[in-house]
C-alpha positions in Angstrom: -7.6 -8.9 9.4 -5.0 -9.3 6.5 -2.1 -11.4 7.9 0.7 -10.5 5.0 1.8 -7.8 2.8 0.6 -10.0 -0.9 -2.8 -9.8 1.1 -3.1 -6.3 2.3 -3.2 -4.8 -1.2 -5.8 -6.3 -2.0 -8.1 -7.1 0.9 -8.2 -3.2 1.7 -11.0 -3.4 -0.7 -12.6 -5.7 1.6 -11.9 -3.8 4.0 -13.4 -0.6 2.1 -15.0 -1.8 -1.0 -16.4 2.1 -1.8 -12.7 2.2 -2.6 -12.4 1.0 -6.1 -15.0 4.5 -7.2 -12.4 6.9 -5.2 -9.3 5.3 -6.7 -9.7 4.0 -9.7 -10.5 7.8 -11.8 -7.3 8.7 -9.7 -5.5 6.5 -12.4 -7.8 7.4 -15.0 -9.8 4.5 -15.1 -13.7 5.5 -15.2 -16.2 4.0 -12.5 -20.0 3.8 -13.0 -22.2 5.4 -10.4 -23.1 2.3 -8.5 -25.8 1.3 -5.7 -23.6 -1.2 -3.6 -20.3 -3.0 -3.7 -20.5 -6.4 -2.2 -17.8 -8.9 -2.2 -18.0 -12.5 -3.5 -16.7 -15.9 -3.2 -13.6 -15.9 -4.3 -13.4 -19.7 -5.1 -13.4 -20.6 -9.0 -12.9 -24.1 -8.9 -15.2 -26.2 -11.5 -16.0 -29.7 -10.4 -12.5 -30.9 -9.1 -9.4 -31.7 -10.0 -8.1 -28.4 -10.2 -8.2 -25.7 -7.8 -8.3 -22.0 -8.7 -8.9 -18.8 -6.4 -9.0 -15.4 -7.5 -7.8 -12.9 -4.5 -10.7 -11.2 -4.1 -14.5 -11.0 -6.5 -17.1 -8.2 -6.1 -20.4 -7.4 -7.9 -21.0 -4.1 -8.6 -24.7 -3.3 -8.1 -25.1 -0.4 -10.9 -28.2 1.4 -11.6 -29.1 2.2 -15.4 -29.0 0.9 -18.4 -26.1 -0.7 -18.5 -26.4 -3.1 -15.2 -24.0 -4.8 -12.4 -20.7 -5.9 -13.0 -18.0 -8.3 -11.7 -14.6 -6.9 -10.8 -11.5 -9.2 -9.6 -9.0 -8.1 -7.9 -5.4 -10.1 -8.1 -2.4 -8.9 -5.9 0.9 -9.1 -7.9 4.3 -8.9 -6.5 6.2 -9.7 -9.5 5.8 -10.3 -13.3 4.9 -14.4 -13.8 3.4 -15.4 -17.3 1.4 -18.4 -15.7 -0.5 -15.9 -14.5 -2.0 -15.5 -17.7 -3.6 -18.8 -17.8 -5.1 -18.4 -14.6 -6.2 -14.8 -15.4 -8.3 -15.6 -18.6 -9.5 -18.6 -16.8 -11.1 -16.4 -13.7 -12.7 -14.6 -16.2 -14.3 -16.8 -18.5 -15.4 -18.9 -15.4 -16.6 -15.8 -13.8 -18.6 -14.6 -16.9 -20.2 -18.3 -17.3 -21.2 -18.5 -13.6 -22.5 -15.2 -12.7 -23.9 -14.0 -16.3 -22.8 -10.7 -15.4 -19.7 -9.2 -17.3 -16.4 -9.7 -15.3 -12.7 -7.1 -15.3 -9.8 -8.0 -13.8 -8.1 -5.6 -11.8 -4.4 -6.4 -11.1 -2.5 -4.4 -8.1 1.1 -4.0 -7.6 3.6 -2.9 -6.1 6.4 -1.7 -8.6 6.5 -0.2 -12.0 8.3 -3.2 -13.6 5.3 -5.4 -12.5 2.6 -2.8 -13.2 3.9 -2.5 -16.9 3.9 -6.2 -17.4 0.5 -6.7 -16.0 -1.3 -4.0 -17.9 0.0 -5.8 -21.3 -3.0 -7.4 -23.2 -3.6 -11.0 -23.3 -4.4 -12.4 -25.9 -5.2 -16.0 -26.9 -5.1 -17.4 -30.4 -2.7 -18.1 -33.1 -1.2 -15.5 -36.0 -4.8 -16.4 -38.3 -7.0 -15.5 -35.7 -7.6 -14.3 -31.9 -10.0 -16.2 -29.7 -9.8 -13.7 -26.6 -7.8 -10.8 -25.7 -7.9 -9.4 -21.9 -6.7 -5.9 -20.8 -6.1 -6.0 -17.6 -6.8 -2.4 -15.0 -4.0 -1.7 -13.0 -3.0 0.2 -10.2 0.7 0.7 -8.9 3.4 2.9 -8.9 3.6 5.1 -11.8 0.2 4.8 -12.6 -1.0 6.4 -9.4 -0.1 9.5 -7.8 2.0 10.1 -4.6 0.1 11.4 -1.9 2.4 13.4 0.5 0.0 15.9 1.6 -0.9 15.6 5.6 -4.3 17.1 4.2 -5.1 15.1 1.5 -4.6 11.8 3.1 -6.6 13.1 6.1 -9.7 13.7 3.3 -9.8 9.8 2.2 -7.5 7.6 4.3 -8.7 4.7 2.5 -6.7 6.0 -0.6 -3.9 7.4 1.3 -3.2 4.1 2.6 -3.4 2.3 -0.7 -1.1 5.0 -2.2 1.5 4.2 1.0 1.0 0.3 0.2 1.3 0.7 -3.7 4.8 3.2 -3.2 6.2 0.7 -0.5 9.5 0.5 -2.2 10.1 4.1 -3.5 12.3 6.3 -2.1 10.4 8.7 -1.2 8.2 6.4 1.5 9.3 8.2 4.5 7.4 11.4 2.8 4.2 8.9 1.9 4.0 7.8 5.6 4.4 10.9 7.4 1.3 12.5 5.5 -0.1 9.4 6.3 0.8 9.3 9.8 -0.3 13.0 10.2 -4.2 12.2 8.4 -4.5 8.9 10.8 -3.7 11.8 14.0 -6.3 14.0 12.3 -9.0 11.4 12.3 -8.9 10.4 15.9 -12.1 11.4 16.9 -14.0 10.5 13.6 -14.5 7.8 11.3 -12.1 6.8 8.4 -12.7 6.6 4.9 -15.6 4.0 5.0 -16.1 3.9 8.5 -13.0 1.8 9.5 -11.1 2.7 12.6 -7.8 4.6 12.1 -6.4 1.7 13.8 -7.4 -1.3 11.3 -6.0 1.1 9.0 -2.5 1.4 10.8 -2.7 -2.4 11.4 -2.7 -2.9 7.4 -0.3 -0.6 6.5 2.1 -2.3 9.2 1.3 -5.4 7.6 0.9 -4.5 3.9 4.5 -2.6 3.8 6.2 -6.0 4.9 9.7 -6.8 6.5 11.9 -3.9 6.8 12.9 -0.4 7.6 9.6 1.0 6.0 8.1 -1.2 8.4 9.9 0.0 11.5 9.6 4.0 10.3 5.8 3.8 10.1 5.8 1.6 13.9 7.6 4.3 15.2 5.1 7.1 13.5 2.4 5.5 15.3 3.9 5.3 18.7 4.5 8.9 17.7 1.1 9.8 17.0 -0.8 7.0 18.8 0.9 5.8 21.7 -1.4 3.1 22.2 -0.7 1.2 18.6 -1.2 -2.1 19.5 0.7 -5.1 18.7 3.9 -3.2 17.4 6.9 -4.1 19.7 9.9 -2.8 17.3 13.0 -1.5 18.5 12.0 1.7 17.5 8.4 1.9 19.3 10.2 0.6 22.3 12.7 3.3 22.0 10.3 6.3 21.8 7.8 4.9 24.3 11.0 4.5 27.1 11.8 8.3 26.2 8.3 9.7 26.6 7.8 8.0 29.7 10.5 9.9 31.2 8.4 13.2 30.1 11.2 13.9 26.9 10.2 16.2 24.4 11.8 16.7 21.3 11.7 19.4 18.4 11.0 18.3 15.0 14.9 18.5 14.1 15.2 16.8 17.1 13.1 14.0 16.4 14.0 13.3 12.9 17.7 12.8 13.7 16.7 10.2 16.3 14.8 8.7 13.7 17.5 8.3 11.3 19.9 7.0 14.0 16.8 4.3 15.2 16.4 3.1 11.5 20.2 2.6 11.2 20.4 0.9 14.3 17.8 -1.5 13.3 19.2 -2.1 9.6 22.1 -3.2 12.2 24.4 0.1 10.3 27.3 1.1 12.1 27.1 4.5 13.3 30.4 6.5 13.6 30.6 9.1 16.6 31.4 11.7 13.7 28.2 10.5 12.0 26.1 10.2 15.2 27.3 13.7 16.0 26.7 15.3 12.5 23.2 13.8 12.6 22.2 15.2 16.1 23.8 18.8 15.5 21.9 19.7 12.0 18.8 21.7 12.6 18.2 21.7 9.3 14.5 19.8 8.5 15.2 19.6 4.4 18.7 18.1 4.7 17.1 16.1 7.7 14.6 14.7 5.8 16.9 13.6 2.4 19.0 11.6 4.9 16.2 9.6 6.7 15.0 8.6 3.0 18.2 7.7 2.4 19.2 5.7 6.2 16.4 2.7 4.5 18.7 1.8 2.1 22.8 3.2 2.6 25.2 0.2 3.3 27.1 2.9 5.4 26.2 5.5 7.6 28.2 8.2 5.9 26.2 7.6 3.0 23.5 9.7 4.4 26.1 12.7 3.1 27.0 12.2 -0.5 26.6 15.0 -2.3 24.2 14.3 -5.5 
């Protein structure tokens, strides 16, 4: 299983490697109609002296004409020009090894990085280019949110990606409640690829890192599957000590406590006023807009500014 968030984004297509021909035309990237999708050794290292691994490698077994492929997969957390280097390297090494033609696909998980790593490189001088590379990417901006309870019930495998790719946008709490909701609605079936609902609550825990995302998507969990292992946030422990004593709680209900868990755990300062205005409002909309904005206000009243 993945162990950090640089490693979730892109082991998920270990994880699910009929992934890359669900998501990719989702960015509008084409993929071949293939046989199999098997991963590869991901270590590139000629002789020696210098060690080079590529996240993840997989061949693509394609029928046709045309023939199997090599795709690489590189998780990217910010934009880092050495990178380059190592990027034409994988490919030329890849391409020399396997005799099969190689693509890099880069993954990420903000626009700024996205836009840098979908620039071409290109080696040469002003008389003449050697090599140019033109990266795939997916990310933020280049995907589409998926906020539908529905549509991330049809294909969790790219509902979760989508939650992972959008881990910093403001609208996450939306991303993981749809998500939340299709994990519920495939209890008693298979996920996307045959993995268990709970391998894919396990990445998304791990892939959305340190933070309040973190702790909002523990707590939908405990919501929806009370026995989420391995959680142990304030917030699951919260919930679970209020269901044991038989509460039940309306969905106005339950997002206010939400909001006032995720400020608690951000270590906020919550007013009585503020505490009170929270637990009055009935209101789901204006509920909703200040639990997306509780994962980043400095102060609790900035839950109310007017926009």
């Amino acid at each position: 299983m993945v162990s950090s968030p640089h490693e979730a984004l892109h082991r998920i297509f270990r994880v699910d490697p009929g992934l890359f021909a669900r998501l990719l035309p989702r960015a509008g990237i084409g993929f071949p109609e293939h046989t199999a999708i098997e991963p590869l050794d991901t270590d590139l290292t000629e002789i020696r002296p210098l060690e080079r691994r590529v996240d993840s490698v997989f061949r693509v077994h394609v029928a046709g004409e045309e023939g199997s492929f090599l795709l690489a997969v590189e998780s990217q957390g910010k934009p880092d020009p050495e990178k380059h280097n190592s990027w034409t390297y994988y490919l030329a090494h890849m391409y020399a090894k396997y005799r099969l033609p190689p693509f890099l696909l880069v993954v990420c998980k903000d626009k700024a990085t996205a836009s840098w790593a979908a620039e071409p490189i290109r080696v040469g001088r002003g008389f003449h280019t050697s090599m140019v590379v033109f990266p795939l990417v997916l990310g933020p901006g280049v995907l589409p949110v998926i906020t539908d309870a529905d549509e991330a019930a049809r294909d969790l495998g790219v509902a979760v990606f989508s939650a992972l790719a959008y881990a910093t946008d403001p609208g996450l709490t939306a991303i993981l409640d749809a998500l939340a909701s299709g994990v519920a609605d495939n209890a008693d079936k298979p996920g996307s690829g045959d993995v268990d609902r709970v391998d894919w609550a396990e990445i998304v825990e791990i892939g959305l890192g340190e933070g309040p995302g973190r702790d909002y998507w523990r707590n939908l969990m405990a919501t929806y599957t009370p026995n989420f292992p391995g959680s142990n946030s304030i917030v699951e422990e919260s919930w679970l000590e209020g269901r044991a004593k038989g509460q039940t709680e309306g969905k106005a209900e339950g997002k206010a406590e939400d909001i006032l868990r995720i400020l608690e755990v951000r270590g906020i300062e919550i007013p009585d006023s503020v505490r009170e205005r929270i637990t009055d409002c009935t209101d789901l909309d204006v509920l909703v807009t200040w639990l997306d904005r509780s994962l980043s206000a400095v102060r609790a009243e900035e839950l109310f500014v007017e926009e």
